[in-house]
N, C-alpha and C positions, 0 to 999 in steps of 0.2 A: 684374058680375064685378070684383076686389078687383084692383089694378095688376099686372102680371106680373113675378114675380122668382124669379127661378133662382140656382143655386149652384153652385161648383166647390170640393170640398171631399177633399183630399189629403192622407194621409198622408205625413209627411218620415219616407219608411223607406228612402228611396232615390232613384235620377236620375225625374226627369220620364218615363213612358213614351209611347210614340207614341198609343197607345190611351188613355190618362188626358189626353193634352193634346188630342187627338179631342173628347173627353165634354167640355174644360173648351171647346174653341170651340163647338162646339153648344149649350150652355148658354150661353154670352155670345154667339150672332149669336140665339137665340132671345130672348133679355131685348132685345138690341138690335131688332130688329125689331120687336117688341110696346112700343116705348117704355118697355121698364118696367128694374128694377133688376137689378144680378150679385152677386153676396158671394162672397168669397176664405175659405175658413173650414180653418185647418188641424186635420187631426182627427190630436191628438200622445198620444191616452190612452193609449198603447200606451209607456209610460213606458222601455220596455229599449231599444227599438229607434227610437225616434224622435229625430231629432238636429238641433242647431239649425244647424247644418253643410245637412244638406239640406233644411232649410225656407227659409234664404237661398238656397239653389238654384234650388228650384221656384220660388220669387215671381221670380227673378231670370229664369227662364227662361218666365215666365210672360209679365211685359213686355217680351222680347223678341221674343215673338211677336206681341208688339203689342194683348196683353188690358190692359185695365183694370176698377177695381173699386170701389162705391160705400164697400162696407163690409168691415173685415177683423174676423177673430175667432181665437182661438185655444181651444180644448176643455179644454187645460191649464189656463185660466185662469176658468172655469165654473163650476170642481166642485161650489160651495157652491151654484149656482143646479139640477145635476143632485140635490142629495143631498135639496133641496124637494120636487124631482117624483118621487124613491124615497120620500122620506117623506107622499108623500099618497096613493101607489097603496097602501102598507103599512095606510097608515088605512083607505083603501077596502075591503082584502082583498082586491086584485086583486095585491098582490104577497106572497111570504114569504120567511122567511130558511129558508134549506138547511144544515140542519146533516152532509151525508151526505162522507164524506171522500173524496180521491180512490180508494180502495181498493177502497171500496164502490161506486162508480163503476165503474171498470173491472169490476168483477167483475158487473157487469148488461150492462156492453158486450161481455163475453165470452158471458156469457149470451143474448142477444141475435144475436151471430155463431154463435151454436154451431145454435139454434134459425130461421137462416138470414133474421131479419128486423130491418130498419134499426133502432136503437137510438133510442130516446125515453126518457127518463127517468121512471120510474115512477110520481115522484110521492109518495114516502114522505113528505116533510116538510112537506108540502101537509095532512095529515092531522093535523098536529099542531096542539093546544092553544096559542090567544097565554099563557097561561101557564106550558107546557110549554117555548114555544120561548122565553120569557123566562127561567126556572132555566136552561135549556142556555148562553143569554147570559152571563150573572153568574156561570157555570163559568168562562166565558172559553175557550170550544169555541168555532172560527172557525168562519164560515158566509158564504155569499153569499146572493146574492136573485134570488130566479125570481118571474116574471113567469108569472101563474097562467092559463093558456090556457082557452078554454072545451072544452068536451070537443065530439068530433065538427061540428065546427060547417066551411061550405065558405064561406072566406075567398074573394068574387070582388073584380076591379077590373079596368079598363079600360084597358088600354096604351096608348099615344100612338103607337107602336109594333107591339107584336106584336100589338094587338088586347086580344080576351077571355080572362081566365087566372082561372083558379079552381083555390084550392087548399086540403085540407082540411086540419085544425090536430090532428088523429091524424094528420098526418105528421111532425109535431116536437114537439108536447107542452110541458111549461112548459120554458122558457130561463132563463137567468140573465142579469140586469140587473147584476147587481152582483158583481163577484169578491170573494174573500176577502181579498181586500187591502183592500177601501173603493175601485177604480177602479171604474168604470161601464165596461160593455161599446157595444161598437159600435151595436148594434140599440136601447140606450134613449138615449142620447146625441144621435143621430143625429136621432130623433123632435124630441126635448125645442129642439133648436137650428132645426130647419126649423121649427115649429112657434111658437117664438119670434121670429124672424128674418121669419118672414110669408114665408117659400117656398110661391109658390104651382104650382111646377113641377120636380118631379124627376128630373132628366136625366142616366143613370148607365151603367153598361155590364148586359150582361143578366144577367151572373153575380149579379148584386144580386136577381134576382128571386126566389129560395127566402127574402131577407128582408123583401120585400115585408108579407105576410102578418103578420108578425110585428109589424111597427111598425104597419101599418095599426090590429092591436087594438090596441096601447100609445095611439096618436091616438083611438082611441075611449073606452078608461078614462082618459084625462085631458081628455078633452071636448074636445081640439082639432080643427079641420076638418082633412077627408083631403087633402093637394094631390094634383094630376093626378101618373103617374110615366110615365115614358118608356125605355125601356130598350133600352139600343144593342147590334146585334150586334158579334161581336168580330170586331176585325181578324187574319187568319189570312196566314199568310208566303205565297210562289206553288206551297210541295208541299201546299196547302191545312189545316194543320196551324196549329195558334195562334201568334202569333206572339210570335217569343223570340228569344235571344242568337245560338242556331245561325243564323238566318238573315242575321246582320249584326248593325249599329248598329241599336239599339231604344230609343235617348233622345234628347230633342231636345237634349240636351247632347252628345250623340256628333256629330249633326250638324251645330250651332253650330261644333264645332270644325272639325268636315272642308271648315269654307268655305260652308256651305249660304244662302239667305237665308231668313229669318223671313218674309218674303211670301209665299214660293216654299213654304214646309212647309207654314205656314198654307192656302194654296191647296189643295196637296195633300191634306190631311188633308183636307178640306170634302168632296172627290168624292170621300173612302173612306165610302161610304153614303147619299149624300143624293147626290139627281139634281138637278141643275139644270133652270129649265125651260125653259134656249135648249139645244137638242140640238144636239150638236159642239162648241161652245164648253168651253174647262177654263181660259184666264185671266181671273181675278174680283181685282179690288180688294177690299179690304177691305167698303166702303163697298157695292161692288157686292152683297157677299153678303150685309149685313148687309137691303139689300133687298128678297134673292129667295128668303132662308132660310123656311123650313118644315116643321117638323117632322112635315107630311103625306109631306113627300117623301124621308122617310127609309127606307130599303130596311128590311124587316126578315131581311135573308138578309146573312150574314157578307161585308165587302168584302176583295179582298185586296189586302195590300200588294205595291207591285212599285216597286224601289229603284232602276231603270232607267225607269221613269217619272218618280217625281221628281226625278230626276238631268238628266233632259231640260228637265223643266219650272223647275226654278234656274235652267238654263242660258239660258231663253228671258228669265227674270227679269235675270239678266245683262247681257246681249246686249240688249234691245228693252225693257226695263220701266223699271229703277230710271233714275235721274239720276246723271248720270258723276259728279258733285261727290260723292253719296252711294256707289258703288262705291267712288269714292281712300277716304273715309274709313272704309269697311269694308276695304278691300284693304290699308292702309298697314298695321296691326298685324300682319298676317299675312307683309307685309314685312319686317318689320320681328323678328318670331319669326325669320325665317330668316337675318337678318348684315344684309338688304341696307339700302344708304346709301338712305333716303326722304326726306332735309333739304330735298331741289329737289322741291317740291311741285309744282310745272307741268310737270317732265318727268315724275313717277311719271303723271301727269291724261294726259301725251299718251302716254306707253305703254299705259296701256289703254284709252284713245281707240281706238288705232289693232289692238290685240290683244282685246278682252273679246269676240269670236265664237269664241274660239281656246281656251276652258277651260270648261268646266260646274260648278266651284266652285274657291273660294278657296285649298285646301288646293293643285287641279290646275296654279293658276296660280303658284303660289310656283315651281313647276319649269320649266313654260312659257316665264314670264319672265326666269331663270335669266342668260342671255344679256345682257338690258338691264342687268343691273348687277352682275353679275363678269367681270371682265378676267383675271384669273388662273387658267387654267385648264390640263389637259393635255391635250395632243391624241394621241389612242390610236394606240400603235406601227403599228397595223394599217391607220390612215387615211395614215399617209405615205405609201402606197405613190398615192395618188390625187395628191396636190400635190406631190411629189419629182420632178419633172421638167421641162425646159428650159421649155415652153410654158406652163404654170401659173406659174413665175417671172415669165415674159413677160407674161403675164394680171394677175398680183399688181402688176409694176410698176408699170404703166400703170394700173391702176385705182388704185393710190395716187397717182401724177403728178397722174391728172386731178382725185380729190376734193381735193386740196390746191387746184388751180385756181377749184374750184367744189363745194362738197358739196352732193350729192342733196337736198332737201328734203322729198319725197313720194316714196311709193312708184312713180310714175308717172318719176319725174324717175332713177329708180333705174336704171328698166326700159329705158329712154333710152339711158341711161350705158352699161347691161350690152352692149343692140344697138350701140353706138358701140366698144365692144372687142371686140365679136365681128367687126363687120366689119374693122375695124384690123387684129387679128391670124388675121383667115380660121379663125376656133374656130368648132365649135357652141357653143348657147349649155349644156349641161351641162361644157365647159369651163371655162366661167366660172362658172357660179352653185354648182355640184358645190367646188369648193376654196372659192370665197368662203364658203361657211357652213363648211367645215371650220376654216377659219382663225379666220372673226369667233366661231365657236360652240363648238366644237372638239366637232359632233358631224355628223350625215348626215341627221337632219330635225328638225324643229322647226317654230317660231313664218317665217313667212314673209321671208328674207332681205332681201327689197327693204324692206319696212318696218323690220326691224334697222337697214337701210343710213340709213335717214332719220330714225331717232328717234334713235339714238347721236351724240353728239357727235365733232366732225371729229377730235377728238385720243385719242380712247379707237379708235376705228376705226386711227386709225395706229396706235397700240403695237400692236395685234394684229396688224396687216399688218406692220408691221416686226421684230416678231420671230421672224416663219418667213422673211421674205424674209432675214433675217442669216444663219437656218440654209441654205437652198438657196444661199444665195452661197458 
């Protein structure tokens, strides 16, 4: 058997989908596993709608999920080597040009809807003369090229996947290879490049299998070998419905923003269909899956997404995976979006030292954190009524007396302090901890006050105390 090489091969018609970046990690933990190759190959023939706008996108959002890729290609840049493989199926007779306009089209596909059965094209131009269809030429009557189907003939192949699928070729009839433009359509392009590129493995979503059939004969009239195809079920939202816009965020661009980690998606994405084979376990290294992936262990039954699972599993990524040095340097820009001052790199490191079990993504923590680096804040009319009286003064003072004396260092040294003013001025302690976050936070919960108390420096801690104590005095 020839070295194993698979492809991830995307249209820039749009953001990266969950389900497309699905197909392109299964494709690269399968090449990875088998030792063999991946290719990045962008399919741009679709000339209206393809933009280089989102083909920087996809590559961009591609390595940040941490794919890489042997070989890159682009379709747009092809043509000359597609318009060989039209002109040798032409020679063959396995392809013709379609002189039938769209007019006469529709008016078979109405006929076909009226007569209550799916629309295959008849086939009229299939019957013409190479001399006939030469005069029509040299009129300069536009035409495309169909791909000359055998009549009744049952197209089988073997899923990687769903198994056994056989389908007959009276159910679509000849296609068109070629628009009337001179572009090449999806289904011969598509052949002509895996086929060139030496893909020995097609790993795509299942919606592709009505095209199956179709390129399989294109690989047999140009005499290329079949590769194996594999075909993923689709990821469907939790009302079991496919999944779309309604349900949320559905690009790895939407989630890049909201803070998410590229480990943590990638993770995720792996257990939407393919089982692991330590049962219980869901956090995998990279490395780990690229070990235990197998394409045997791909469900063939639709996975669903659930945006409450991977919002749990970032969060574990967060919290217990990444390295704090790599968190600051993913968290600072997101700080950084939001106004706050990150120049003191060792204190942004010991704030979320001491906070990162406190957020489940980046976006959650820019508010979270809020505290540690705005001092300017208002404190809501309706919270005075909690710190407006003799006792909280009392409490206020003496907690600033003493951090002057000594400031807290650790949460523990915080906790110390608080019991040391509780018993001082015979308070419970929601005397004291209740106003101290209104005051340092100017809100009623939050990020854990003892640790505010010991990561804030000694002098950002007094403006805030000292200017409610001006106002109660």
């Amino acid at each position: 058997m020839s070295k194993v090489k698979t492809r991830f091969a995307p249209s820039p018609t749009g953001y990266l989908h969950l389900g497309n970046a699905r197909t392109a990690i299964f494709s690269y933990l399968f090449a990875r596993h088998n030792n063999g190759g991946f290719v990045l190959r962008i399919e741009d023939t679709d000339r209206e709608r393809s933009t280089k706008e989102y083909e920087d996108m996809l590559i961009e959002d591609l390595k940040w999920l941490g794919l890489d890729w042997e070989e890159f290609y682009r379709q747009s840049e092809r043509f000359d080597i597609y318009r060989e493989y039209v002109n040798k199926l032409l020679e063959k007779g396995k392809a013709y040009p379609c002189f039938c306009t769209p007019e006469e089209l529709e008016r078979e596909r109405e006929e076909a809807k009226k007569r209550g059965v799916p629309y295959r094209y008849s086939g009229k131009c299939r019957r013409l003369s190479r001399e006939e269809a030469e005069r029509l030429k040299r009129e300069g009557k536009p035409f495309t090229v169909r791909f000359k189907v055998p009549e009744n003939r049952t197209v089988v192949f073997e899923d990687l996947v769903k198994g056994h699928i056989a389908i007959n070729t009276d159910d679509f009839g000849d296609f068109i290879i070629v628009r009337s433009d001179g572009t090449p359509t999806y289904n011969f392009v598509v052949v002509v490049d895996d086929a060139l590129m030496g893909i020995t493995h097609v790993i795509r979503g299942e919606d592709h299998i009505p095209n199956t059939p179709k390129q399989i004969l294109i690989y047999e009239a140009l005499g290329f070998p079949v590769p194996k195809f594999a075909h993923l079920p689709v990821i469907l939202g939790e009302d079991r419905s496919k999944l779309s816009k309604r349900h949320g965020a559905v690009s790895v661009r939407a989630y890049r923003e909201e803070g998410y980690m590229p480990e943590a998606l990638f993770n995720y994405l792996c257990l939407l269909g393919w089982s692991p084979p330590e049962e219980g376990r869901e956090i995998f290294s990279k490395e780990e899956l690229i070990k235990l992936f197998d394409l045997k262990d791909v469900n063939d039954s639709p996975a669903v997404f659930n945006r409450e699972k991977l919002k749990w599993m970032n969060g574990v990524y967060i919290r217990e995976v990444l390295p704090l040095e790599t968190l600051l340097e993913r968290a600072i820009p997101f700080l950084e979006r939001a106004g706050y001052e990150v120049s003191d790199r060792e204190y942004v490191k010991k704030v979320l030292s001491y906070t990162r079990d406190s957020f489940d993504t980046l976006s959650e923590m820019v508010e979270r954190l809020r505290p540690f680096f705005v001092d300017d804040f208002e404190i809501k009319e309706e919270l005075w009524a909690f710190i407006d009286d003799e006792k909280v003064y009392e409490v206020l003072s003496l907690f600033l007396e003493r951090i002057r004396e000594k400031k807290p260092e650790t949460p523990e040294e915080v906790k110390k302090l608080v019991k040391d003013i509780q018993k001082t001025l015979k308070v419970k302690p929601p005397k004291v901890w209740k106003p101290l976050r209104i005051v340092l936070t100017g809100e009623t919960e939050g990020v854990g006050i003892d640790i505010l108390i010991a990561v804030l420096p000694k002098e950002r801690i007094e403006k805030r105390v000292l200017r409610v104590i001006e106002k109660l005095s």
